[in-house]
DRENTORKE-845307 format. One record per residue (C-alpha): x, y, z; residue in three letters. Coordinates in steps of 0.05 Angstrom, whole numbers, padded with zeros to 5 digits, always signed. Layout:
<atoms>
XYZALA ...
</atoms>
This chain:
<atoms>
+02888+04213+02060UNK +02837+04187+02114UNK +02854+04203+02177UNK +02836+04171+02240UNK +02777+04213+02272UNK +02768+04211+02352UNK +02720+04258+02370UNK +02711+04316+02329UNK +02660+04368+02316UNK +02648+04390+02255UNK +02617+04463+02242UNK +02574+04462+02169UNK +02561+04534+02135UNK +02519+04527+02066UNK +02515+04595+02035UNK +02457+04617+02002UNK +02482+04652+01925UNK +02459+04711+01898UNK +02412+04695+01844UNK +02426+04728+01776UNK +02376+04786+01790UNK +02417+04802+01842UNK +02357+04758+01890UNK +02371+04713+01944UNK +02352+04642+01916UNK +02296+04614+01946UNK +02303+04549+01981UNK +02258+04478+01977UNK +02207+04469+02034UNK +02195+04405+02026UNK +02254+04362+02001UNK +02263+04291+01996UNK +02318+04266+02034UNK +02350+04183+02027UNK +02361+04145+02097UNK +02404+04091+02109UNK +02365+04040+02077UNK +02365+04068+02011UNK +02437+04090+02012UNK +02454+04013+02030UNK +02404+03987+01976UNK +02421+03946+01922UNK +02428+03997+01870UNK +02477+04042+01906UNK +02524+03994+01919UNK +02529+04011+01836UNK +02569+04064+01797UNK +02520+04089+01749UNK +02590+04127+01711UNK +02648+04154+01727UNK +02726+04118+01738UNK +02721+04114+01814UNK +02707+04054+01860UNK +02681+04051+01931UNK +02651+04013+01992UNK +02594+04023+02040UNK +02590+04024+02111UNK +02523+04029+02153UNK +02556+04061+02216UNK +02518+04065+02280UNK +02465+04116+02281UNK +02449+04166+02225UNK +02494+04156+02159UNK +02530+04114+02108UNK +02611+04126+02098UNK +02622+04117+02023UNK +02699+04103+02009UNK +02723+04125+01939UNK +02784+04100+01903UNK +02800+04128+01837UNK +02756+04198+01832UNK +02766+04244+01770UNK +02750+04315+01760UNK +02690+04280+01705UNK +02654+04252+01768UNK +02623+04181+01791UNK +02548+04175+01802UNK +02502+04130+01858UNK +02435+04126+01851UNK +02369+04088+01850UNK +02354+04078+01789UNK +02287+04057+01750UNK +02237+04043+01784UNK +02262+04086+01844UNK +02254+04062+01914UNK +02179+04076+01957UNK +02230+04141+01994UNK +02161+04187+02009UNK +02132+04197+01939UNK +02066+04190+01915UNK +02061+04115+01916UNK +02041+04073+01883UNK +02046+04113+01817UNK +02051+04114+01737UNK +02129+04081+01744UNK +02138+04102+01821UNK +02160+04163+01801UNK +02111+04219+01813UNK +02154+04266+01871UNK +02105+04331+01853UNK +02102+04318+01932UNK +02165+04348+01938UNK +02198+04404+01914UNK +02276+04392+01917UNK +02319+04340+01952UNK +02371+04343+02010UNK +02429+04306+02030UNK +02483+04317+02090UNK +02549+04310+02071UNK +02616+04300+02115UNK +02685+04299+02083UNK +02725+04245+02126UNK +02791+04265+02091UNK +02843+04305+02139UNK +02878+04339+02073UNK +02835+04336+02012UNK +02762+04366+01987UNK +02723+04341+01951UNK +02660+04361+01907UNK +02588+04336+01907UNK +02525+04346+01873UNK +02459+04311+01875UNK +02422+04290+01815UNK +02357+04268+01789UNK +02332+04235+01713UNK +02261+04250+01697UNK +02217+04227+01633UNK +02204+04152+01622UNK +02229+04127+01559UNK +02193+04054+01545UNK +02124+04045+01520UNK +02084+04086+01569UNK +02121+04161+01570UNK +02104+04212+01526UNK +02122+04202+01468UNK +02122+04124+01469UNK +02186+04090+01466UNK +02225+04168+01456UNK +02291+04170+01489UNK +02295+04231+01485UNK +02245+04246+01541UNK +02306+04225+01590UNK +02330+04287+01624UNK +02388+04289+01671UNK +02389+04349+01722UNK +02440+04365+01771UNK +02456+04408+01834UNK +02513+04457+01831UNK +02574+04427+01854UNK +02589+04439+01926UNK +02666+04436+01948UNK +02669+04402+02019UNK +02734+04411+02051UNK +02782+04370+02089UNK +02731+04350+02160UNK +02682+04396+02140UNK +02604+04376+02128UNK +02549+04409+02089UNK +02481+04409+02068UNK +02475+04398+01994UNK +02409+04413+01958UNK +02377+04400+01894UNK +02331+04451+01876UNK +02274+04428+01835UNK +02247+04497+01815UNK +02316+04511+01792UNK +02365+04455+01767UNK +02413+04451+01720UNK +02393+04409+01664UNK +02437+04363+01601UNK +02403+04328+01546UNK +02344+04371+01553UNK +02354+04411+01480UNK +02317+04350+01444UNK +02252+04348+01497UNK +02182+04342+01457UNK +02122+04370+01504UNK +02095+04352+01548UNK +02163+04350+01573UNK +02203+04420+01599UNK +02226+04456+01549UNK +02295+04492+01560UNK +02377+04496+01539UNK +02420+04451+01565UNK +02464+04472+01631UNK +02412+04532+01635UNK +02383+04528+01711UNK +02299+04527+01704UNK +02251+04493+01742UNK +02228+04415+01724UNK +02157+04422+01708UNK +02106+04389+01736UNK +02093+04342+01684UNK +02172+04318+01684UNK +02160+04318+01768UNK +02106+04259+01756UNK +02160+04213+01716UNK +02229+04214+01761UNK +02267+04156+01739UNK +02328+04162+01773UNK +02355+04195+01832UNK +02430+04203+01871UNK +02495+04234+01880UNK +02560+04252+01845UNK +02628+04258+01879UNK +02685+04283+01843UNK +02758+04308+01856UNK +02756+04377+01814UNK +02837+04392+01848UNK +02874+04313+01831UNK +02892+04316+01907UNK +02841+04269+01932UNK +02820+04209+01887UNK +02812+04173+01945UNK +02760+04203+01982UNK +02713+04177+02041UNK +02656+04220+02057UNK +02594+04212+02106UNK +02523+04215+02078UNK +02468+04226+02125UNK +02384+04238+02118UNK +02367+04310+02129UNK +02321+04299+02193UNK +02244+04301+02174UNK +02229+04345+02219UNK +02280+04396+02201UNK +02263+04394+02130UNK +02252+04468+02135UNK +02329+04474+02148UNK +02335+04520+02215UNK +02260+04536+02217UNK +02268+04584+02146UNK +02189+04592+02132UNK +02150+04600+02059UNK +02140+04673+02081UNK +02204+04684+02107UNK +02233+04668+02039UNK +02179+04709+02010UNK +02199+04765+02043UNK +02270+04746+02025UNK +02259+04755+01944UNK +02257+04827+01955UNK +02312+04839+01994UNK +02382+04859+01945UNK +02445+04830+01963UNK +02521+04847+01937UNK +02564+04791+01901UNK +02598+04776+01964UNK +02538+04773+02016UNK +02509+04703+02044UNK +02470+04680+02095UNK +02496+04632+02144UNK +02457+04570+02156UNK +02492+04523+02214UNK +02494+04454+02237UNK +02547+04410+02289UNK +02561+04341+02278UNK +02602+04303+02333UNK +02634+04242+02294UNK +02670+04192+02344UNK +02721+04134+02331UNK +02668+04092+02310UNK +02649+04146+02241UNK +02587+04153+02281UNK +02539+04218+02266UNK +02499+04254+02306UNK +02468+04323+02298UNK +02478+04353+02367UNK +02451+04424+02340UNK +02416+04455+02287UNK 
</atoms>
């Protein structure tokens, strides 16, 4: 159900998960993040899969309010698709798709809904499959990888983040080198190589509970200059890797949004 929002402020919290050494996961420093433009281009006005439906609406300021009818629990996909979009990589490059630039990607997300959550993940396809990847004309050097899914709930926002040094990977069992080499839904890093030859990059919403197929959320840049999310440093996360932490620990990082009548965003803290 989508409520009518006056003015509201909503308080994010993204925790960071124990890795499976019992480590805290390391975060990107330099992700790529998708403004306006590219969330009202051509190509994400497009399901790439899934059941659902949706419009687009450029509100004022930061943000683009995509309105879902029909989500499943399987998923439906948005993206820029081959060639992507000149969004801060290397450019011009071998298919636009070198990102080695970067090192994950970042989106802000705001769940509009009053009594439903929904999930979200962000996703990227690497290895070109026509005449110039490696091998020629393979399609098996196509390689989807994926976020985790992040549960938003009812006017709630949070930072979602693909990690590229450790995604979670399908259709990857059948990669030839130079390509990564790895099991498929096994989290590993995308190796450089597969970083030179994105093909494909977006989001998936889904509703994992059936109580909100009809879902309208908020998706926002993450500011350049805050790329660093809350001023977290390289050696600050190096220092983190040592540090043990207990199932049920995470660390807290913060954000308010003020959305008024209008669906307008605007960070007012960070």
């Amino acid at each position: 159900m989508r409520a009518a929002l006056p003015v509201i402020i909503l308080a994010s919290v993204l925790p960071l998960s124990c890795a499976g050494v019992g480590r805290l996961a390391a975060f990107p420093s330099h992700p790529v993040t998708l403004g306006d433009e590219e969330l009202m281009g051509e190509e994400f006005g497009i399901a790439q899969h899934g059941a659902a439906s949706f419009t687009r609406i450029d509100v004022p300021g930061p943000g683009v309010i995509f309105s879902f009818t029909g989500l499943t629990s399987s998923g439906t996909a948005v993206g820029d698709d081959y060639p992507v979009s000149n969004i801060g990589q290397v450019w011009p490059s071998h298919g636009d798709g070198d990102f080695s630039n970067f090192d994950g990607c970042a989106l802000l997300f705001a769940n509009l809904d009053s009594d439903g959550s929904v999930e979200v993940s962000l996703f990227i396809h690497t290895g070109f499959t026509g005449a110039s990847g490696v091998p020629a004309g393979d399609r098996t050097n196509d390689t989807f990888w994926r976020s985790k899914w992040v549960k938003i709930a009812p006017g709630l926002s949070k930072l979602v983040v693909l990690d590229f040094n450790s995604a979670i990977p399908r259709s990857i069992s059948d990669n030839k080198p130079p390509h990564t080499q790895c099991l498929d839904s096994v989290a590993t890093s995308v190796n450089a190589y597969d970083r030179r030859e994105v093909s494909n990059i977006g989001f998936q919403v889904a509703d994992f509970s059936g109580k909100n197929p009809d879902a309208a959320i908020l998706v926002s840049a993450v500011p350049e200059h805050k790329n660093r999310i809350a001023g977290v440093t390289r050696q600050q996360r190096n220092d983190r890797q040592g540090e043990r932490c207990a199932a049920s620990s995470f660390r807290h990082l913060s954000w308010t949004f003020v959305i008024d009548s209008s669906f307008g965003l605007r960070i007012s803290s960070f």
